[in-house]
C-alpha positions as CSV (number, residue, x, y, z in Angstrom):
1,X,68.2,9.0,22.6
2,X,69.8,6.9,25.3
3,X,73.4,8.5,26.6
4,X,76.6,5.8,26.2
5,X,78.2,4.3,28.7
6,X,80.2,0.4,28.7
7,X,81.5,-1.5,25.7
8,X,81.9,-5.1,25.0
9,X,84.8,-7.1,25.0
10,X,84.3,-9.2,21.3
11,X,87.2,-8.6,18.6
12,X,85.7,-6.2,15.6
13,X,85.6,-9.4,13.3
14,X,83.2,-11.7,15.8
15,X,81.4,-8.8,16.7
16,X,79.4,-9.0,12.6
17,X,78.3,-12.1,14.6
18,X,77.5,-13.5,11.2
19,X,74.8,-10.3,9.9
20,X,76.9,-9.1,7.4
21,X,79.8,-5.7,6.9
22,X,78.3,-3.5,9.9
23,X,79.4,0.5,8.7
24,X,82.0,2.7,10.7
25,X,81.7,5.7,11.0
26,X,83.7,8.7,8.7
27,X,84.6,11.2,11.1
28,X,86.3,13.3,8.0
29,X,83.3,15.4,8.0
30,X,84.2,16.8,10.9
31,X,87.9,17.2,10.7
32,X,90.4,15.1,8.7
33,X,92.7,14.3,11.9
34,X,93.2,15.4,15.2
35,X,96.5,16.9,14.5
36,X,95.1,18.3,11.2
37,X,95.6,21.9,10.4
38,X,92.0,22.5,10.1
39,X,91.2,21.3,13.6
40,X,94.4,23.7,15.3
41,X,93.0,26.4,12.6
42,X,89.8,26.1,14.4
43,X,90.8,26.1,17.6
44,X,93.1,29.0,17.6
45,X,90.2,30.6,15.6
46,X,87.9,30.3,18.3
47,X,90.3,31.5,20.8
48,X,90.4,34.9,19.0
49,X,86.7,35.0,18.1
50,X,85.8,34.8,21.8
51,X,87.9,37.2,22.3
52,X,87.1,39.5,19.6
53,X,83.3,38.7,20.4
54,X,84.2,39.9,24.7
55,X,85.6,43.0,23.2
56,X,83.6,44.5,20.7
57,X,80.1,43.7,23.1
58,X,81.3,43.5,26.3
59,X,78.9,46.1,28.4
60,X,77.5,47.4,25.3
61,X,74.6,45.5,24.7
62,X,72.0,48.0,25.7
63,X,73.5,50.3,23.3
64,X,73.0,48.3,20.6
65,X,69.9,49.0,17.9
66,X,68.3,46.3,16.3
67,X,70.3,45.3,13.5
68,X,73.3,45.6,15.5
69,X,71.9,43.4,17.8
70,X,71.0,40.8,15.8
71,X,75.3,40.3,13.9
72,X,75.9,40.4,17.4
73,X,73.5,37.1,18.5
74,X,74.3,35.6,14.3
75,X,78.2,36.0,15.1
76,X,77.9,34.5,18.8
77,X,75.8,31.5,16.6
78,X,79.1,31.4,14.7
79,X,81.4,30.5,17.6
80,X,78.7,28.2,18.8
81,X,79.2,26.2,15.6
82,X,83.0,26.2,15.4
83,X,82.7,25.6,19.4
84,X,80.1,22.8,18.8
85,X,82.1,21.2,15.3
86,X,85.5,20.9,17.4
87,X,83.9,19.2,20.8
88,X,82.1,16.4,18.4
89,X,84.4,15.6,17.1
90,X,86.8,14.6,20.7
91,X,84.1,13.3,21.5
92,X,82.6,11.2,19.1
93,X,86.4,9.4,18.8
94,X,86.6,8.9,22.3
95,X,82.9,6.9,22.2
96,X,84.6,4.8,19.8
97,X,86.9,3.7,22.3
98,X,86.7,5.0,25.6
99,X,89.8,2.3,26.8
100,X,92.2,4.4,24.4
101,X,93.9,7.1,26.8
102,X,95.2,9.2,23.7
103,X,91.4,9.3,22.8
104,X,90.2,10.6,26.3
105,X,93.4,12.8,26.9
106,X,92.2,14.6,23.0
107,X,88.8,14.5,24.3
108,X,89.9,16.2,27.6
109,X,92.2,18.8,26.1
110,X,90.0,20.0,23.7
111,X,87.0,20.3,26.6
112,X,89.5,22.3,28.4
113,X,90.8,24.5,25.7
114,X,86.7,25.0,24.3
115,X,86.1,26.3,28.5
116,X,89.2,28.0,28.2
117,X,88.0,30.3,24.8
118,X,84.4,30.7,26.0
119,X,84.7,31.8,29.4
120,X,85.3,35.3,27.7
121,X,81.7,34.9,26.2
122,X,80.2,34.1,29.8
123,X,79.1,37.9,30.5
124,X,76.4,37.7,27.1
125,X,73.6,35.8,28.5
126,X,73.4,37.4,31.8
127,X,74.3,41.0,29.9
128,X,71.3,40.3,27.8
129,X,69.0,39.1,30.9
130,X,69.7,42.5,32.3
131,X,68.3,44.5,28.8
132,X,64.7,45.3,29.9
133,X,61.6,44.0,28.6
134,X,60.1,47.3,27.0
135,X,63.8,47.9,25.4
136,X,63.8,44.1,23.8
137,X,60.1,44.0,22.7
138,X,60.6,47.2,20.8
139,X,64.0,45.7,19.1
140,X,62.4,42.4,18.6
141,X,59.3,45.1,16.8
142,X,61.3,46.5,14.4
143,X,64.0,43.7,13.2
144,X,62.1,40.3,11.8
145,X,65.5,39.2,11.5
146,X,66.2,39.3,15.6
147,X,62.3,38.3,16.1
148,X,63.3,35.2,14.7
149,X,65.5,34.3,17.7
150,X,62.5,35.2,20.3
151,X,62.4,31.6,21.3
152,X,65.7,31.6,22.0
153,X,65.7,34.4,24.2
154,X,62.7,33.8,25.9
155,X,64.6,30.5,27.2
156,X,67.5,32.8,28.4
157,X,65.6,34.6,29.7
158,X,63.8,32.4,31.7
159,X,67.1,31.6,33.8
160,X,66.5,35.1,34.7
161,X,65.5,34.9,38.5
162,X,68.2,32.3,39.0
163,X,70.8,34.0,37.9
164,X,74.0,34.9,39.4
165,X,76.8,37.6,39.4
166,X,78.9,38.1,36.4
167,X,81.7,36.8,38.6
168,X,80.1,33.8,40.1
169,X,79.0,32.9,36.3
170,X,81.8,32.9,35.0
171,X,83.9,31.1,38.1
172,X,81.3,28.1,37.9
173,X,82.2,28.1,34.2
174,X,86.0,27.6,34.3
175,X,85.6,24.9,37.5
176,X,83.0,22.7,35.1
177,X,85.8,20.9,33.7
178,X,86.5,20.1,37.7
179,X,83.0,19.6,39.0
180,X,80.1,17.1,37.8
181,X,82.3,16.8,34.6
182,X,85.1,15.1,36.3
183,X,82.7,13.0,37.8
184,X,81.1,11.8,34.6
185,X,84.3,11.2,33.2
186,X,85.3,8.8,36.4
187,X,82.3,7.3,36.2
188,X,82.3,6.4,32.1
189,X,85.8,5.3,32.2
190,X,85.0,2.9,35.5
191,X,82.2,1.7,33.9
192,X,84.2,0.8,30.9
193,X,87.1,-1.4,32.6
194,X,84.6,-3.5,34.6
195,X,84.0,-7.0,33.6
196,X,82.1,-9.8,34.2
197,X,82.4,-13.2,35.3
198,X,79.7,-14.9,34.1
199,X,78.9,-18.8,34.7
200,X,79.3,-20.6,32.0
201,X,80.7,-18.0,29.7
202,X,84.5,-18.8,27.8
203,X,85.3,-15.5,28.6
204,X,85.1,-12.7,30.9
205,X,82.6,-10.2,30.0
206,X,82.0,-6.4,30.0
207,X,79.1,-4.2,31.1
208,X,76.8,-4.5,27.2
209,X,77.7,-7.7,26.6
210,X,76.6,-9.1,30.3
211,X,72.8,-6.9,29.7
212,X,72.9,-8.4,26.5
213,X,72.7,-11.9,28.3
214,X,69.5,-11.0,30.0
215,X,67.3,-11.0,27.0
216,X,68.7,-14.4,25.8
217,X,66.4,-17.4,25.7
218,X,68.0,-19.7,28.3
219,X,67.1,-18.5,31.4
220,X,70.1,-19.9,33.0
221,X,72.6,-17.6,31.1
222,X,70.0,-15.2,31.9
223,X,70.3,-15.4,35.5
224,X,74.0,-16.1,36.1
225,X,74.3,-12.4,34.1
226,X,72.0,-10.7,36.6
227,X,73.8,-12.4,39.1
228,X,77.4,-11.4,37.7
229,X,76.3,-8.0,37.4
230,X,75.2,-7.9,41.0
231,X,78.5,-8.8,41.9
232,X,80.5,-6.6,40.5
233,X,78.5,-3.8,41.1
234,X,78.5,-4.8,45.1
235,X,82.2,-4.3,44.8
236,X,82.3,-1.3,43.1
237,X,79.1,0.2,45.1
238,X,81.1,2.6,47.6
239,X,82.3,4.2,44.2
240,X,79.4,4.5,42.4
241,X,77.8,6.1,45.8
242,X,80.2,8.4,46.0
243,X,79.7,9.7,42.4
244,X,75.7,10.2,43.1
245,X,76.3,11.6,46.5
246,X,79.3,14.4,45.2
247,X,76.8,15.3,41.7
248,X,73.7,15.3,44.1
249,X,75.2,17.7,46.2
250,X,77.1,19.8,44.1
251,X,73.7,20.6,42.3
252,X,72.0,21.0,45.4
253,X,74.4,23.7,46.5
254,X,74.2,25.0,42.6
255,X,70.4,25.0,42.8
256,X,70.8,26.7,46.7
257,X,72.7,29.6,44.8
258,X,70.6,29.9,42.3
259,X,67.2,30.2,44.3
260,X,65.2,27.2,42.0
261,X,62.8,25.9,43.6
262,X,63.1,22.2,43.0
263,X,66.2,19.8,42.1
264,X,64.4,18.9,39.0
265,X,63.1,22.5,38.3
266,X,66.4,23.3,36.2
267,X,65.7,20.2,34.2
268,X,61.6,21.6,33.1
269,X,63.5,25.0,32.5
270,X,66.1,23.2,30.0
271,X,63.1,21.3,28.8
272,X,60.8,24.9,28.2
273,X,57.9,22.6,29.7
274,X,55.6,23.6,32.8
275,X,56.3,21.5,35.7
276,X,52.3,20.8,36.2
277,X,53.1,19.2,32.8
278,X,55.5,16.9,33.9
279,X,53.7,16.1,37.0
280,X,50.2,15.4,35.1
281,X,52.4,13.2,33.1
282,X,54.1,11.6,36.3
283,X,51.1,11.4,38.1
284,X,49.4,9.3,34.8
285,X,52.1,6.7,34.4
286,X,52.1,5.9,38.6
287,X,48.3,5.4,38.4
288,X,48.1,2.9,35.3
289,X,51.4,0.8,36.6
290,X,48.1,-1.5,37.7
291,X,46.7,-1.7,34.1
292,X,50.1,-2.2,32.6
293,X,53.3,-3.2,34.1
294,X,51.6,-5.1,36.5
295,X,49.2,-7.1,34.7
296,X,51.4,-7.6,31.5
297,X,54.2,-9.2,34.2
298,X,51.1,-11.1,35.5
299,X,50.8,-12.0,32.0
300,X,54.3,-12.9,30.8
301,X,54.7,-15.1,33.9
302,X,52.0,-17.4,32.6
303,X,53.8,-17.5,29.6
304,X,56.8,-18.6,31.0
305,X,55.3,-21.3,32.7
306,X,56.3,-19.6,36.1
307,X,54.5,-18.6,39.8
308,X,56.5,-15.8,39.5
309,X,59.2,-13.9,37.7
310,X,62.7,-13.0,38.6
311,X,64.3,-9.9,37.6
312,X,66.5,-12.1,35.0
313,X,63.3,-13.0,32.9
314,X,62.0,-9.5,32.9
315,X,63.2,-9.1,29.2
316,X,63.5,-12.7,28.4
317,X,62.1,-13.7,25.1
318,X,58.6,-15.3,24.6
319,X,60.3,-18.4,22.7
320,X,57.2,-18.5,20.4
321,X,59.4,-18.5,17.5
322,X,63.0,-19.9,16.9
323,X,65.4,-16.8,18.0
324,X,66.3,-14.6,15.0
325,X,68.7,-13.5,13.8
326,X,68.6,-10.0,11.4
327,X,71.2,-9.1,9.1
328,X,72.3,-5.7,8.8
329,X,71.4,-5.4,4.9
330,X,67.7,-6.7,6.5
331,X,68.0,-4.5,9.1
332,X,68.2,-1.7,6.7
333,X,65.5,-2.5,4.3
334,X,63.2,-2.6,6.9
335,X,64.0,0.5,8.4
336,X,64.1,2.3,4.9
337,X,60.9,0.4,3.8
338,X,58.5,1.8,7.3
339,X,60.0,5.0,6.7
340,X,59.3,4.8,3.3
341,X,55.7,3.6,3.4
342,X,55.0,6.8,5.4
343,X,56.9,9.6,3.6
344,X,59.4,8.9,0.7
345,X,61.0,12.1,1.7
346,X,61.9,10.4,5.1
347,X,63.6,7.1,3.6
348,X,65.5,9.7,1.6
349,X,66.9,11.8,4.5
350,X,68.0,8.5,6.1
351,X,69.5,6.8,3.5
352,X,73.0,8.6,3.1
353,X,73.0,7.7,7.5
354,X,73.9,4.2,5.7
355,X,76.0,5.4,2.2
356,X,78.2,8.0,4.0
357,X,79.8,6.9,7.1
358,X,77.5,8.6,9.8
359,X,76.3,5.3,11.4
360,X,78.8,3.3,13.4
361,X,77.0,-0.3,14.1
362,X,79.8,-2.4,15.3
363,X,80.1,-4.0,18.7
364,X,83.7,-3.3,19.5
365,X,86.8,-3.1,22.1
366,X,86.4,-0.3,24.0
367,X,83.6,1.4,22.4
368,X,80.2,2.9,24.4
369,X,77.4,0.8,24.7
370,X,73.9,1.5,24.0
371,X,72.9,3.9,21.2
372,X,72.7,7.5,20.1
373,X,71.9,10.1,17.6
374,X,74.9,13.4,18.1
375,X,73.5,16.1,16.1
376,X,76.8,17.7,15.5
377,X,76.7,20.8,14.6
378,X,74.0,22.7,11.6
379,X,76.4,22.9,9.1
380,X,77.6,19.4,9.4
381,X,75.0,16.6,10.0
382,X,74.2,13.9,12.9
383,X,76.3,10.4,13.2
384,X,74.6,7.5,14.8
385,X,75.9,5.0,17.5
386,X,74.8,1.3,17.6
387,X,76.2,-1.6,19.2
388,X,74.3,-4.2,16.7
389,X,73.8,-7.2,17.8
390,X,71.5,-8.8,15.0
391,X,68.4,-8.9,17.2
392,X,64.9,-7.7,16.3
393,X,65.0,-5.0,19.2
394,X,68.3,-4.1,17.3
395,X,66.6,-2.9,14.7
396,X,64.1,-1.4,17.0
397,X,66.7,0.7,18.2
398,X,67.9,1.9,14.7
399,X,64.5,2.9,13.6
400,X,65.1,4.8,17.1
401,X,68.1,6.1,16.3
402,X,67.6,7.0,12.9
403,X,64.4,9.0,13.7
404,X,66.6,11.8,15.7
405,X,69.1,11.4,12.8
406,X,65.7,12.6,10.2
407,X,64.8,15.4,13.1
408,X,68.2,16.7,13.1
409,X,68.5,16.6,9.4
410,X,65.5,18.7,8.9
411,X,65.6,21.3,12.0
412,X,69.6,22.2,10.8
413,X,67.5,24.7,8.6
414,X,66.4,26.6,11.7
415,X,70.2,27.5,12.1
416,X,72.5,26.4,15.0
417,X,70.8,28.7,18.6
418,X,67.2,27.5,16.8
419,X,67.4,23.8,15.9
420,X,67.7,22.1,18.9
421,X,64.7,20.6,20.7
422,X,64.2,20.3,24.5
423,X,64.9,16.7,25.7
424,X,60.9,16.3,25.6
425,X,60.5,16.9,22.5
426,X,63.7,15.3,20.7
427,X,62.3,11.9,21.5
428,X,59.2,12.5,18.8
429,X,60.9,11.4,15.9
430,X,62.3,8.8,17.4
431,X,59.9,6.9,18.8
432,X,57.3,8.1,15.6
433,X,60.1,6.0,13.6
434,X,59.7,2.8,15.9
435,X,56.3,2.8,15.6
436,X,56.1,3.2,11.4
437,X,58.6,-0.2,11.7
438,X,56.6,-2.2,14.5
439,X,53.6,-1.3,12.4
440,X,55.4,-2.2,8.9
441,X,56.2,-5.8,11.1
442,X,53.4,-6.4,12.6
443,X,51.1,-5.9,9.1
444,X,53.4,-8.2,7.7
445,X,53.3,-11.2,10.4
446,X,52.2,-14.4,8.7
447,X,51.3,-16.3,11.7
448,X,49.6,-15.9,15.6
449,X,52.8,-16.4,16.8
450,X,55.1,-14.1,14.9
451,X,52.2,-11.5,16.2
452,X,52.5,-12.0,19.6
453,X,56.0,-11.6,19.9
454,X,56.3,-8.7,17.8
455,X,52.8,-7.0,20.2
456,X,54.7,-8.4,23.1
457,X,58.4,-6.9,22.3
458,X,56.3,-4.0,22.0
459,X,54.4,-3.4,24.5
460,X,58.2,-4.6,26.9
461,X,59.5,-1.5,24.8
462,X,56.7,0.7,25.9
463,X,57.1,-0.4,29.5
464,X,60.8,0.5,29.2
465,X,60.4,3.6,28.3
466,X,57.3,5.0,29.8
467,X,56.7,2.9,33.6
468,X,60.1,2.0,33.7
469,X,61.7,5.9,33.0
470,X,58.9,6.9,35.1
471,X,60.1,5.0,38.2
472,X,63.5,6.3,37.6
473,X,62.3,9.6,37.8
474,X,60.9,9.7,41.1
475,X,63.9,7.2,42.2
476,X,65.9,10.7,41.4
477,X,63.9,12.6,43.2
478,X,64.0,10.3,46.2
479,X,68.1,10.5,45.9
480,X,68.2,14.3,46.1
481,X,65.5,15.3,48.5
482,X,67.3,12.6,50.3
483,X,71.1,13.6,49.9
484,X,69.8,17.4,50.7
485,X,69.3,16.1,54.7
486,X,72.5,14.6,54.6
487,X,75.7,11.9,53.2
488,X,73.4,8.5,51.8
489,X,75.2,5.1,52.6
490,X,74.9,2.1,49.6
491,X,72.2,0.6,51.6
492,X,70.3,4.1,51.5
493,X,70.4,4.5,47.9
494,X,69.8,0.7,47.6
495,X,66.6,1.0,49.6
496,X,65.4,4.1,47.6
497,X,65.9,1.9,44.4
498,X,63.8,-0.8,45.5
499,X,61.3,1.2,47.0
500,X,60.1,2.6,43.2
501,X,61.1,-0.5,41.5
502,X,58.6,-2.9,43.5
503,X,55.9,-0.5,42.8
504,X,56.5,-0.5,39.4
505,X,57.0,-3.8,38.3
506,X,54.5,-5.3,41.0
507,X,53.8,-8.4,42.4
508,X,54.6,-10.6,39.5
509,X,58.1,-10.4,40.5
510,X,60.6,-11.8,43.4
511,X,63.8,-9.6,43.7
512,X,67.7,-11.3,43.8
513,X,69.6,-10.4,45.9
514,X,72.3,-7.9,44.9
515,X,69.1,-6.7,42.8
516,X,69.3,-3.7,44.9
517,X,72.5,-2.4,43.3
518,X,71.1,-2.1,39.7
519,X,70.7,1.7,39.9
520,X,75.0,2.3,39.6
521,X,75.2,1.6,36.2
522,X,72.3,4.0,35.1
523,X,74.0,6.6,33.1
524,X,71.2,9.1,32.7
525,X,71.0,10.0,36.8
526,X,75.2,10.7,36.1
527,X,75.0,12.6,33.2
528,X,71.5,14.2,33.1
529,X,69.6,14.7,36.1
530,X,65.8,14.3,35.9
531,X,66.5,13.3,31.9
532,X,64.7,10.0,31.6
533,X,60.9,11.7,32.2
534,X,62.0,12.8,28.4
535,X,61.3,9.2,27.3
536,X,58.2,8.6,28.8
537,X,57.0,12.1,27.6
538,X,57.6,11.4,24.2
539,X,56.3,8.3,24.2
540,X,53.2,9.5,25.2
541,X,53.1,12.0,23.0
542,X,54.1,9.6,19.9
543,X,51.2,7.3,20.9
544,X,48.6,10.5,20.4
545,X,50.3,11.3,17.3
546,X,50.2,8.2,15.9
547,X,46.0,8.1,16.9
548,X,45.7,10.5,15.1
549,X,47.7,9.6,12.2
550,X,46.0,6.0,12.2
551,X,42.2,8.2,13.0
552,X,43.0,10.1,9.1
553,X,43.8,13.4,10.0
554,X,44.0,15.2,7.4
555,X,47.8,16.6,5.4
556,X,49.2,14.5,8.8
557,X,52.7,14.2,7.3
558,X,52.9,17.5,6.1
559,X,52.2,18.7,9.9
560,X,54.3,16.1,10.8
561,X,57.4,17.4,9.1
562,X,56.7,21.1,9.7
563,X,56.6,20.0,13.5
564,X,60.3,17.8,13.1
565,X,61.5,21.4,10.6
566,X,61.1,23.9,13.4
567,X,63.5,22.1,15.7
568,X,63.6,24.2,18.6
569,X,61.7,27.2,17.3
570,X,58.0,26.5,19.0
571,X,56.9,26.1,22.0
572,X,55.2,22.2,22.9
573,X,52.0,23.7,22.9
574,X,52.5,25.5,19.4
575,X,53.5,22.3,17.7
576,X,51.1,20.3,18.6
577,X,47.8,22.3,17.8
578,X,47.3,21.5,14.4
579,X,47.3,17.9,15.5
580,X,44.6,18.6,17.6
581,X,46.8,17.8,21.3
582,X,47.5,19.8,24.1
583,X,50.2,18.3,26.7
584,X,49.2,20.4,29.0
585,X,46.0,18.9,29.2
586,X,45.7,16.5,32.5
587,X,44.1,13.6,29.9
588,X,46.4,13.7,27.2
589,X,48.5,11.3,28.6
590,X,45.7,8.7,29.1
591,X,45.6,8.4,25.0
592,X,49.0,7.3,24.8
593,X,48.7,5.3,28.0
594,X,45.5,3.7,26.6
595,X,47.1,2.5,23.5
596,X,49.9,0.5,25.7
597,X,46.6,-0.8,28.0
598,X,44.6,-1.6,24.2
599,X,47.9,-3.8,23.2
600,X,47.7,-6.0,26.1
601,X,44.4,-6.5,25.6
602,X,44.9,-8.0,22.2
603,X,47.5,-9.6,23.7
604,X,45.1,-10.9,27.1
605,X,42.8,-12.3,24.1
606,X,45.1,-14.0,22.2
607,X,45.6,-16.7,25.3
């Protein structure tokens, strides 16, 4: 699930581009209106349930007995919904036009009035930290009701050593709206006015419209949009290292109070994965960068006809093939047809994405770029972001997309504390549902040609999202052991970036200058420290599944669904032993890294 950022510049009616009506989304779900009375209803309604919630439990949770226990964790879920329903829907409008202020001011005031209602509700977790194991075990004994929410207590409680006083909890609570917040906000609404000169371009360009360039099939465009984007972001760099270094060290001083032991530590703990885990999986991806990135680049040079590449041809197209274009009813069909092929029940939990309003695919003024599944809240359902563009990765990207819609769908039955998955796991579906459509493609290529671009466009997917998230990784790690000694200039962040992205690329490529810059528009290190690991994780973990999927195992899609049903009720290791797979085994990763290695071998053989 990739986080929005920038938006193009096209009116809504060039921005079909010629692939047909491309669906908006129906907000209505959530709330007719923003001055609707059943949003103010809400919001006044939360206001008194916090409150009510503060003073009926407030110092009295140790008092409690197992049934009244568990109203007390079922009514908090309740806030958490009407809480959760309200902020989605702010914040869903403003994504579909971050340039409109009324959009970010209702986006804004409704943050501020949600912090404003919850703070009284600040004193339950660390209350509840403070109940002692012997008292909770024997509650947890005698209600199957509260045993049900075990997970989500044990992931409470595992903030336990780190946290802080009742007072300091709930003072870092009301100054969020101040702190990284703020930040995020300056940084998303900068990144949204910016635009691009680009050479030979009619018109001035913004931030998804100028990437977008770089995957086109004349490699001039392609370069004078690396080289626009290097610009701008040169001028804009003292900003964008001033956001990095204030986020950097307000969560080093966070992370200081809160005794973790590592910048990234609070990230695993979010995550409920070991960090031996991640760092098995780290450690897996730096060693085969040889056997991939490097020799596929090796590879794709030759293609190109070049001694080496520049950064502007790392997603250029193979040009094996005249460029297609999809159209959005083809897009569909596909997408419902992989699905399909693999469960019926799955093409039928996605179809209403496309009937109903919860997919907005349009390329339009002001709106985020990139793509997104929001789950909403439980009692609602998700809504998908695109910004379609009618090429094959587009629909890529909606399989993607779609496949955290489906996980949503079906973990909503675990109820609102239970249903959401850590970041390493919430990538499953998503990438399972890429693979069922580059498989549904690929069986259906009619020539050599069509195969190799479709193996190829895969394989530059799986790079993306397993060496390439991977080398952001430890470029984050770099930045904050590095901000933790001190202020870091432009040219010190710049030198980090290029440290990790020479050695994961390798020596097929020569690096622009201005290259250096490329980390300031990445909106994962702004939003979600040490996210992008996620990506690479589930990847890997996809590419076992799908093993053993394609190896027979037997009643796979009915594990396969039970797995995507108990959203975030099971622990990594629980879910994945009746597959057979174990993350936390140091060779797990090389299966899914070995599938990447086996398609550039077919790939290698087809020259």
């Amino acid at each position: 699930m990739t986080l929005p950022l920038a938006r193009p510049v096209f009116d809504a009616n060039a921005a079909s581009g010629g692939f047909g009506a491309l669906p908006d989304w129906d907000l209505t779900d959530l709330y007719p209106a923003p001055e609707s009375p059943e949003f103010a209803r809400d919001m006044d309604g939360l206001d008194a349930s916090c409150a009510a919630f503060a003073t009926a439990y407030q110092g009295k949770l140790a008092d409690l007995d197992a049934a009244a226990l568990l109203v007390c964790v079922q009514t908090y879920e309740q806030i958490d919904i009407t809480a959760g329903r309200l902020m989605s829907f702010a914040g869903l409008r403003y994504y579909q036009n971050t340039m409109d202020s009324e959009r970010a001011k209702f986006m804004a005031d409704t943050q501020d009035r949600i912090t404003n209602a919850t703070t009284p509700l600040v004193f339950f977790s660390l209350e509840f930290n403070r109940l002692e194991d012997a008292h909770l075990n024997g509650l947890l004994a005698a209600n199957a009701g509260l045993a049900r929410y075990k997970p989500v207590f044990d992931r409470m409680r595992a903030m336990r050593p780190h946290q802080l006083s009742d007072e300091l909890e709930q003072f870092l609570h009301d100054e969020s709206v101040v702190g990284a917040s703020a930040w995020n906000k300056l940084f998303d609404e900068t990144m949204a006015g910016l635009m691009f000169t680009v050479a030979g371009e009619p018109e001035e360009l913004n931030l998804e419209a100028t990437l977008n360039l770089l995957t086109d099939a004349d490699r001039a465009r392609r370069e004078a949009a690396a080289r626009a984007l290097a610009a701008v972001f040169d001028r804009n760099i003292k900003l964008f290292a001033r956001v990095h270094n204030t986020l950097a060290k307000e969560k080093e001083i966070h992370d200081r109070w809160r005794k973790m032991p590592s910048p990234q530590h609070g990230r695993h703990l979010a995550n409920h994965v070991e960090p031996e885990v991640v760092e098995a999986l780290r450690n897996a991806v730096v060693a085969a960068y040889p056997k991939l990135s490097h020799r596929y680049y090796r590879l794709k040079a030759k293609w190109l006809g070049l001694e080496t590449l520049q950064v502007w041809d790392r997603n250029a197209p193979l040009n094996l093939e005249p460029p297609k274009v999809v159209g959005w009813d083809e897009a569909t069909r596909t997408v419902l047809d992989a699905y399909a092929s693999f469960a019926p029940e799955m093409a039928d939990i996605a179809k209403p994405f496309f009937d109903r309003g919860w997919i907005d695919a349009g390329v339009k003024p002001g709106k985020a770029p990139g793509a997104f599944a929001h789950p909403t809240v439980t009692t609602v359902h998700p809504y998908v972001m695109l910004n379609y563009l009618g090429k094959p990765r587009d629909v890529m990207t909606l399989a993607h997309e779609l496949g955290h819609g489906v996980h949503q769908v079906l973990a909503a039955g675990q109820g609102e504390l239970l249903s959401s998955t850590p970041l390493t796991l919430a990538e499953t579906a998503s990438v399972f549902g890429e693979m069922l459509t580059f498989r549904k493609l690929l069986d259906g290529a009619k020539t050599q040609a069509e195969r190799k671009t479709l193996l190829a466009g895969k394989v530059e997917d799986m790079i993306n999202t397993v060496v390439r998230q991977i080398a952001f990784y430890d470029f984050e790690c770099k930045l904050h052991a590095a901000r933790a000694q001190g202020e870091l200039t432009p040219d010190d962040i710049n030198a980090l970036w290029m440290s990790v992205q020479a050695q994961s690329l390798g020596d097929a490529f020569e690096f622009m200058d201005g290259y250096e810059t490329f980390w300031a528009y990445i909106p994962h290190f702004v939003h979600s420290p040490f996210y992008v690991y996620a990506y690479a994780f589930g990847d890997g973990l996809v590419n076992a599944l799908y093993a053993a999927y394609a190896d027979g195992l037997p009643d796979f899609e009915e594990k396969y669904f039970a797995m995507l049903k108990a959203g975030g009720s099971k622990h990594h290791k629980e879910l994945l032993a009746p597959f057979g797979l174990d993350a936390s085994d140091p060779t797990f990763w090389d299966k899914g890294l070995s599938m990447i290695a086996g398609f550039i071998d077919e790939l290698e053989a087809m020259d």
